[in-house]
C-alpha positions as CSV (number, residue, x, y, z in Angstrom):
1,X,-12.3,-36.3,37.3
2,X,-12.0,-36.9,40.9
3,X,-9.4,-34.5,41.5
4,X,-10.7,-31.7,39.5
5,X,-13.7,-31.7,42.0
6,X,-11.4,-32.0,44.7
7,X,-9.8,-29.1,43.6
8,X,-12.3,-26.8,42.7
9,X,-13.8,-27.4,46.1
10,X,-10.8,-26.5,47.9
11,X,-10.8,-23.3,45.4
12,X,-14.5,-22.5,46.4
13,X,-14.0,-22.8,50.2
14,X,-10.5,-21.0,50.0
15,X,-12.6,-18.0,48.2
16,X,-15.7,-18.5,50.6
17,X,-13.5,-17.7,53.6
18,X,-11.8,-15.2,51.9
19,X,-14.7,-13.2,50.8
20,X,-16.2,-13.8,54.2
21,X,-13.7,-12.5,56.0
22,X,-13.5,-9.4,53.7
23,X,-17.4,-9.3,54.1
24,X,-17.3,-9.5,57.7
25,X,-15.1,-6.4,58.1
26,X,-17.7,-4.4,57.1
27,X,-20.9,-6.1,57.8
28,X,-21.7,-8.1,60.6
29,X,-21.0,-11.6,61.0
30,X,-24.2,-13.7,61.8
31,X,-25.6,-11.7,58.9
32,X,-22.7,-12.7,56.6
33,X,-22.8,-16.7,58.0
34,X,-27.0,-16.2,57.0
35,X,-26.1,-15.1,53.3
36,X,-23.4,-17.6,53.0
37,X,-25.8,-20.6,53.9
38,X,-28.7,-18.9,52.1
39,X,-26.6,-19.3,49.3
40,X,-25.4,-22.7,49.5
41,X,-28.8,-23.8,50.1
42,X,-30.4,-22.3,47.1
43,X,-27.3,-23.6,45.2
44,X,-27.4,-27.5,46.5
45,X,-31.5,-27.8,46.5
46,X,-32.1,-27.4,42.7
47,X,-28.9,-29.9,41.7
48,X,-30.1,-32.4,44.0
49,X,-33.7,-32.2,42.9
50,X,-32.2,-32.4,39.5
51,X,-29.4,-35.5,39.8
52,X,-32.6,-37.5,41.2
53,X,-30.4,-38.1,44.4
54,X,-31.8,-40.3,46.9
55,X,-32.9,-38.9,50.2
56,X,-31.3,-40.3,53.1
57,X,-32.1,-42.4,56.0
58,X,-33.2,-40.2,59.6
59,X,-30.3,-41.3,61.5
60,X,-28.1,-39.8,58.4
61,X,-30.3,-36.6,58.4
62,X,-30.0,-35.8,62.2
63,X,-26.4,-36.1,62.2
64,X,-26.4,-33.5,59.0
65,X,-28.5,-31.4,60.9
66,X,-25.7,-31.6,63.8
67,X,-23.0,-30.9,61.2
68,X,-25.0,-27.7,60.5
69,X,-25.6,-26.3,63.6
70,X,-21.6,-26.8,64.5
71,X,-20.6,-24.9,61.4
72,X,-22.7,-22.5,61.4
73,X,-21.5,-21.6,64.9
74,X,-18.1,-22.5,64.0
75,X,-18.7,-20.0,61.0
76,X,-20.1,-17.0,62.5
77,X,-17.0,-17.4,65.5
78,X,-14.6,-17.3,62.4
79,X,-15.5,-14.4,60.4
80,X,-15.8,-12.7,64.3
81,X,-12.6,-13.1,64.4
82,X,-11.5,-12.2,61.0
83,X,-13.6,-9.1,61.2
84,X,-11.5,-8.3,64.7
85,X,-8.3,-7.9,62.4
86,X,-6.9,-11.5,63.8
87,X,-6.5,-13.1,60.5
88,X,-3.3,-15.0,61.3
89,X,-4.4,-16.0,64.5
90,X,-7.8,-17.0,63.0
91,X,-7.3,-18.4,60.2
92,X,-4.1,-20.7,61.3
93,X,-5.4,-22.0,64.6
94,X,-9.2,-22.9,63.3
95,X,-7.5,-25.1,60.5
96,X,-5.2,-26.6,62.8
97,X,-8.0,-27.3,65.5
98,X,-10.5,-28.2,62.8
99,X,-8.1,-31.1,61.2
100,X,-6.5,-32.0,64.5
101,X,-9.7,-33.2,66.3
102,X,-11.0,-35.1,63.6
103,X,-7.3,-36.4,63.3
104,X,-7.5,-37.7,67.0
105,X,-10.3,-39.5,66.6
106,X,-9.4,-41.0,64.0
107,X,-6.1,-42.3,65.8
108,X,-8.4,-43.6,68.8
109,X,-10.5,-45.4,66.5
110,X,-7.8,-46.8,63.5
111,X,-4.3,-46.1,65.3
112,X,-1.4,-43.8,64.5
113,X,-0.4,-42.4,61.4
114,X,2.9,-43.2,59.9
115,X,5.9,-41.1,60.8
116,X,5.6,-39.1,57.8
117,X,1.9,-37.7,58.8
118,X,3.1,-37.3,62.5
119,X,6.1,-35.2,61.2
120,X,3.5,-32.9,59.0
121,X,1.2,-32.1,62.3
122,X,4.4,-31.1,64.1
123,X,5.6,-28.7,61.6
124,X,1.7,-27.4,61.3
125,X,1.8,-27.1,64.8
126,X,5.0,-25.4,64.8
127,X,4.0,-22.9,61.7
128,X,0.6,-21.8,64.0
129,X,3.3,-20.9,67.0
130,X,5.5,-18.7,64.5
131,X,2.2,-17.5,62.8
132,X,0.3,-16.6,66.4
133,X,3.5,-15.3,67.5
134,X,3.6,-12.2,64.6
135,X,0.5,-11.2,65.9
136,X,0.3,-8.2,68.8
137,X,0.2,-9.1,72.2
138,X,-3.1,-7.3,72.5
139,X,-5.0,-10.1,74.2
140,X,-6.0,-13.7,73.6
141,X,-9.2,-13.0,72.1
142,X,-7.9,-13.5,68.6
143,X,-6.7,-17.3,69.8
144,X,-10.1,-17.8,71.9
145,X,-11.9,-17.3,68.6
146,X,-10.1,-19.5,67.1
147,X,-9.7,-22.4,69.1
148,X,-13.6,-22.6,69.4
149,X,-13.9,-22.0,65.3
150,X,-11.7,-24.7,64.8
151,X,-13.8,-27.1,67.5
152,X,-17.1,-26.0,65.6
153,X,-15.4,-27.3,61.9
154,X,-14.2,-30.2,63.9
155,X,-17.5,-31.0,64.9
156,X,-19.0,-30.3,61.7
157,X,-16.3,-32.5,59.9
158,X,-17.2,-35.5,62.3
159,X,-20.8,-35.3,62.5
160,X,-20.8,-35.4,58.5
161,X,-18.5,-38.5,58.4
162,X,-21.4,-39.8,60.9
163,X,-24.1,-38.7,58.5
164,X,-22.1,-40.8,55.4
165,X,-22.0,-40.3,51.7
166,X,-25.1,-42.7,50.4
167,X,-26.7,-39.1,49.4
168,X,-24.3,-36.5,49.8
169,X,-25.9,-33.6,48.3
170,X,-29.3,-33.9,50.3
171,X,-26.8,-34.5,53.5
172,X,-25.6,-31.4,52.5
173,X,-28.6,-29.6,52.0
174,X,-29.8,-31.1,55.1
175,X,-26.7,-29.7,57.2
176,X,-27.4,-25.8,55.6
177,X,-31.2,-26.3,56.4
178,X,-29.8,-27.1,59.8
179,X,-27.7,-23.9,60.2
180,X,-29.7,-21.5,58.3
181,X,-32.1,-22.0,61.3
182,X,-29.8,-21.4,63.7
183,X,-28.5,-18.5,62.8
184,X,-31.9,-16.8,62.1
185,X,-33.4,-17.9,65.5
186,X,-30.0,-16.0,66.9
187,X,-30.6,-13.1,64.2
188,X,-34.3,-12.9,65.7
189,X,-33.3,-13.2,69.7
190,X,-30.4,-11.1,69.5
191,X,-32.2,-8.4,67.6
């Protein structure tokens, strides 16, 4: 059962960011990242009203509300750079940054990974080279983006680890609240 979550997950986030990179081509981003998290939000808040989950403790809630604001920034960055025709360059480097970071800390704090892992983030780091290098030499914007993308999912990755799993869907509710907020206020000040 486990994995057919864990797969339909990854299916649902693999067609989030494509639609919302298809989306942001032709609308702009920050409003995309708002109609993405409306959406979760109106999505998680019934089932965990309904499940009966528990709600969790403040320190677990402030960290979720820190996961929120880093992916929602990290979100709107993305589908920036999506929308600016660097899909390669975005796509590639955000993953890599966004699992490399949390992979770093995670050597600091439990050591290092056995050769095999260590050989599969050299060959990921050799795939975003070939992938970046396809790409026209038309500036570094495209790897800018996604550098600082892949720093906001890093940051959202770690601060839910932080937040834990003792009530994972009002964690998660908590994290959309978090960045649903944030990019409103940037809707309303930038407008």
């Amino acid at each position: 059962m486990s994995a057919a979550f864990s797969l339909s997950v990854v299916a649902c986030w693999g067609i989030a960011d494509f639609t919302g990179g298809y989306a942001s081509k032709r609308a702009d981003a920050l409003m995309v990242t708002i109609f993405a998290h409306t959406g979760a939000l109106l999505f998680l808040t019934p089932i965990a009203f309904l499940r009966h989950s528990s709600y969790p403790a403040l320190h677990s809630l402030l960290w979720a509300f820190a996961a929120g604001v880093c992916g929602a920034s990290a979100l709107v960055i993305f589908y920036t750079g999506l929308a600016r025709g660097k899909m390669g360059i975005t796509a590639s480097v955000s993953a890599l940054v966004g699992a490399a970071i949390p992979a770093a800390f995670g050597i600091l704090h439990e050591g290092l990974p056995g050769s095999l892992r260590i050989g599969g983030f050299l060959l990921a780091g050799v795939a975003i080279w070939l992938i970046s290098r396809a790409e026209d030499d038309s500036g570094t914007s495209g790897l800018t983006l996604a550098i600082l993308a892949g720093t906001g999912f890093a940051g959202f990755f770690l601060c839910m680890k932080q937040a834990g799993n003792g009530s994972a869907l009002w964690i998660a509710v908590a994290s959309r609240v978090s960045s649903l907020v944030l990019t409103l206020a940037i809707l309303l000040l930038t407008s």
